[in-house]
C-alpha positions as CSV (number, residue, x, y, z in Angstrom):
1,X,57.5,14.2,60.2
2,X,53.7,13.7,60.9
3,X,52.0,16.0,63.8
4,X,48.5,15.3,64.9
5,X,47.2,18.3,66.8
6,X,43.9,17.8,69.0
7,X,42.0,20.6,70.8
8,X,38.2,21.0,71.0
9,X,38.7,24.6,69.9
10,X,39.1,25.0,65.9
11,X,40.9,27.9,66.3
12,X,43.8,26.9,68.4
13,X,44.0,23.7,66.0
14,X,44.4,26.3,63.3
15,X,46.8,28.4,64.9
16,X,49.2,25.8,66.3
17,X,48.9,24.0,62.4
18,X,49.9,27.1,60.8
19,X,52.7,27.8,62.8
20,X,54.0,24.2,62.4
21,X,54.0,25.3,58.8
22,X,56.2,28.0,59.3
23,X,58.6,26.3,61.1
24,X,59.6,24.8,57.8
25,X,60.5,21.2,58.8
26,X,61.6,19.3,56.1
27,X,58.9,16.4,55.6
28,X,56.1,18.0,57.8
29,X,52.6,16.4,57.7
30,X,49.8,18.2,59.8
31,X,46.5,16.8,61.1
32,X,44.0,18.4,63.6
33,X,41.1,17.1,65.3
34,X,38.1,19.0,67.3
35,X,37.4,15.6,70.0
36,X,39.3,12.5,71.3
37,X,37.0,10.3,68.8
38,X,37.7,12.5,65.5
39,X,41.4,11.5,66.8
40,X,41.0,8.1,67.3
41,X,39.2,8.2,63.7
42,X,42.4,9.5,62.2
43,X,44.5,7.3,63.8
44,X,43.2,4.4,62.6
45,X,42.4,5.4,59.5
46,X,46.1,5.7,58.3
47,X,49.7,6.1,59.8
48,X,50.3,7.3,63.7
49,X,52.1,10.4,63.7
50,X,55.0,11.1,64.8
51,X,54.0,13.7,67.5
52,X,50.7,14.2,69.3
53,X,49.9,17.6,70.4
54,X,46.8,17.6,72.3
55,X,44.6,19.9,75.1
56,X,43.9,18.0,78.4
57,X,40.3,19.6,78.9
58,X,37.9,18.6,76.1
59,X,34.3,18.0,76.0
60,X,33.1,14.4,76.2
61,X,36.4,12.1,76.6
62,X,39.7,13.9,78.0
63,X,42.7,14.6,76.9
64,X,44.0,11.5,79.2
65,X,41.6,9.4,77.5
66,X,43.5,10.0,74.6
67,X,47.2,9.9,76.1
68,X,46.4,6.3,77.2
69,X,45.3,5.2,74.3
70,X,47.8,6.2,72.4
71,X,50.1,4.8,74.6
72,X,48.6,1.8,74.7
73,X,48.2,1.4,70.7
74,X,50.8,3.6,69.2
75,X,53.9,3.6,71.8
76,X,56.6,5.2,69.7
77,X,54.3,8.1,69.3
78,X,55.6,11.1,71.1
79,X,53.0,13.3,73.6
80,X,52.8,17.3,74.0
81,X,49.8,18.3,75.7
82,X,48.7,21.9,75.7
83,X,48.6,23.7,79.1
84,X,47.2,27.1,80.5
85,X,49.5,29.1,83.2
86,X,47.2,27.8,85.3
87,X,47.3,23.9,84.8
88,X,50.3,22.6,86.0
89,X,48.7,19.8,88.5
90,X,47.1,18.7,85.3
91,X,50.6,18.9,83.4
92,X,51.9,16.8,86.1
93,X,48.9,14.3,85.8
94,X,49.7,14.0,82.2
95,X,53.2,13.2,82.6
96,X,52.2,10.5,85.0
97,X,50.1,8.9,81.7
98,X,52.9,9.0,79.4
99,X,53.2,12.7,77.8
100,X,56.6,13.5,77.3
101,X,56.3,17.5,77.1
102,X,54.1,20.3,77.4
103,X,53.3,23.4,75.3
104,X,52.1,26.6,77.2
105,X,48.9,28.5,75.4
106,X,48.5,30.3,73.6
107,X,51.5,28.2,71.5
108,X,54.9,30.3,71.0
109,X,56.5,29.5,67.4
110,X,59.7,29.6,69.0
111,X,59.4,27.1,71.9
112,X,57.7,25.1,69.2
113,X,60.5,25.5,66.5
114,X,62.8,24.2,69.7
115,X,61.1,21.3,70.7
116,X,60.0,20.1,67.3
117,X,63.4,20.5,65.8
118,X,65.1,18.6,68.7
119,X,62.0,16.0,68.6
120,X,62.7,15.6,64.9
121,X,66.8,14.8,65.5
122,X,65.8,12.2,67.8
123,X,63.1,10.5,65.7
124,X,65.6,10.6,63.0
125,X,68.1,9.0,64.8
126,X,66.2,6.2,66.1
127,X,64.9,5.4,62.8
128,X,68.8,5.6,61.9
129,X,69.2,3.1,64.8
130,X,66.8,0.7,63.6
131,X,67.5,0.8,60.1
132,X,71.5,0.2,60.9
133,X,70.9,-2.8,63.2
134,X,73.0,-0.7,65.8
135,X,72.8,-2.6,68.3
136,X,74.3,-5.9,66.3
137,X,77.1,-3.7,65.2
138,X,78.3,-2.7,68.7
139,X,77.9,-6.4,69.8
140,X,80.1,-7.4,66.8
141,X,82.6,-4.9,67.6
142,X,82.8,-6.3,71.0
143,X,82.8,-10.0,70.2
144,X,85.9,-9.5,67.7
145,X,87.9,-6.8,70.0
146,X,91.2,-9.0,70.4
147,X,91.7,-9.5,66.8
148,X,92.1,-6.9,64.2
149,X,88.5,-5.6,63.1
150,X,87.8,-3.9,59.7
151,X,85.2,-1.5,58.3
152,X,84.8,-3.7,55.1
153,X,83.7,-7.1,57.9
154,X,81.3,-5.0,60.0
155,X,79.3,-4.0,57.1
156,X,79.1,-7.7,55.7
157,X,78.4,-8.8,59.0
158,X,74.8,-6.5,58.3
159,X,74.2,-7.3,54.8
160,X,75.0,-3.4,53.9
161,X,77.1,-1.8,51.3
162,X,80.7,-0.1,52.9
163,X,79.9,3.0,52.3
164,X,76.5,3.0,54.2
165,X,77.8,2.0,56.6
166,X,80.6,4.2,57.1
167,X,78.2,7.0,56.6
168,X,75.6,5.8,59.3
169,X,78.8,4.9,61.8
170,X,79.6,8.1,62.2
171,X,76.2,9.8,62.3
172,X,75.4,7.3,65.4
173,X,78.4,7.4,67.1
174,X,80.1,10.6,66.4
175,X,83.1,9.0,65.8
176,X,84.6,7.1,62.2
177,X,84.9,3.2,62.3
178,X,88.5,2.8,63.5
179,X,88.3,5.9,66.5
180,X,85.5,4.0,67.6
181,X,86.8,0.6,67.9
182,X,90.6,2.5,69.2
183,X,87.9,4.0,72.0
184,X,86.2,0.9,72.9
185,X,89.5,-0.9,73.4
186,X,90.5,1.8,75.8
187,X,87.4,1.5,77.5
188,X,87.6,-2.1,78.2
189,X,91.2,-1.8,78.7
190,X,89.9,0.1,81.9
191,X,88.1,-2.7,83.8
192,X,91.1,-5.4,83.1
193,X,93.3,-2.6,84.6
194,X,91.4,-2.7,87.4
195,X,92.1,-6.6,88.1
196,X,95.4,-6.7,89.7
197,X,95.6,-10.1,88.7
198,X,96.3,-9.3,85.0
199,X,99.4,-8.1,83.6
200,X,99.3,-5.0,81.2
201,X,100.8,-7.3,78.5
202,X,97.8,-9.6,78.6
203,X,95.7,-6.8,78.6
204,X,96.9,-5.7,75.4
205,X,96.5,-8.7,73.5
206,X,93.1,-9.1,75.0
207,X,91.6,-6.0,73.4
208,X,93.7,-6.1,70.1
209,X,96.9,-4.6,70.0
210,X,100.0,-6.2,68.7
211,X,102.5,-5.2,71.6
212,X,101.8,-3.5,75.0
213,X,104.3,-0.5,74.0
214,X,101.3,0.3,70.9
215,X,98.9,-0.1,73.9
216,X,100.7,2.3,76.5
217,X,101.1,5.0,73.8
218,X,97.2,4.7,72.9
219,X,96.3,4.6,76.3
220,X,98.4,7.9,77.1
221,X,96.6,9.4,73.9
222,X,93.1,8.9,75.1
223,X,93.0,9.1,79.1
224,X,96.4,11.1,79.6
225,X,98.6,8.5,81.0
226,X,99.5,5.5,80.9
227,X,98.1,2.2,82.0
228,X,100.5,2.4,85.3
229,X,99.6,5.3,85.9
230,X,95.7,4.6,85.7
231,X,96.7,1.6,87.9
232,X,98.0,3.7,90.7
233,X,95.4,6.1,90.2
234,X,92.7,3.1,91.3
235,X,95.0,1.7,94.0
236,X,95.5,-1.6,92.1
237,X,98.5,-3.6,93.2
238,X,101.6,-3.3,90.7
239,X,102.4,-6.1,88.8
């Protein structure tokens, strides 16, 4: 993870780089800057990090100079300005550009650890998003619910090997390749449920199971009754 801390005073770019250190993120890439331009500098001269940590009140150009730009170039870049006690209508100005969070002065290593180790999860997982074409999985999963699905078509369907794919599945969705799809068909199962013009047989075949008994009893595991029941629940007409 690459960090790009600005502040006009030295000191405090020190201080909040060395505690960064100790934090011990796997991966961790620090940068610091004394003005909005030495920023800008380092920005285009390589990579944009993954997290900007800047002060609002700088000499010359202003912290919000900055936000924007970075918004403007560099959109995936996540903001933390640094704040005073004192400077919350200036916190709320910055969250109005863009920042996403703010870090009180002087810096705590603890609130830092916090937000950096949750900020580094969620850059993680969007890259694992990305990477995994996640979004052309789900779809795939929900153009091919009626018929039987496997792991092994999914991951052709992406041009990836099974066992990547199983792997990254389950670190996306919490859930293994089969509970997933079981889930989804529940899910769906749900809306039809709610159309009293469709019978619970239908139903069943629509979303992939074989017989409306295997449906009932999957139904029953997952909501805790059964598709009549649900049905009454809502206030949908009986068949």
């Amino acid at each position: 993870m690459k960090v790009l801390v600005v502040d006009d005073d030295c000191l405090i770019c020190e201080n909040v780089k060395s505690k960064l250190q100790r934090i011990g993120l796997t991966g961790l890439c620090c940068q610091t800057a004394v003005s909005v331009v030495d920023a800008k500098q380092l920005l285009r001269a390589g990579s944009p990090p993954d997290i900007l940590i800047t002060d609002l009140n700088m000499p010359g150009l202003s912290g919000f100079t900055l936000i924007k730009y970075v918004k403007e170039h560099y959109p995936d870049v996540i903001i933390y300005v640094l704040s005073g006690y004192d400077d919350y209508q200036l916190v709320r100005q910055a969250f109005l550009s863009g920042a996403d969070d703010y870090l009180l002065k002087p810096v705590d290593a603890e609130e830092l650890r916090e937000k950096l180790s949750h900020t580094s999860q969620t850059i993680k997982m969007e890259s694992v998003a990305k990477d995994f074409q996640f979004e052309s999985v789900l779809a795939f999963i929900d153009e091919n619910i009626s018929r039987d699905i496997t792991m092994d078509e999914a991951a052709a369907n992406i041009a990836i090997s099974y066992h990547y794919f199983s792997r990254r599945f389950k670190e996306l969705t919490g859930y293994s390749f089969p509970e997933y799809v079981n889930r989804r068909r529940i899910e769906l199962s749900k809306a039809y449920l709610r159309d009293p013009s469709l019978k619970i047989a239908d139903i069943a075949y629509k979303i992939g199971y074989h017989s409306p008994s295997t449906f009932s009893r999957a139904f029953k595991k997952y909501e805790d009754c059964y598709p009549t029941d649900y049905r009454r629940m809502q206030n949908v007409p009986t068949e």
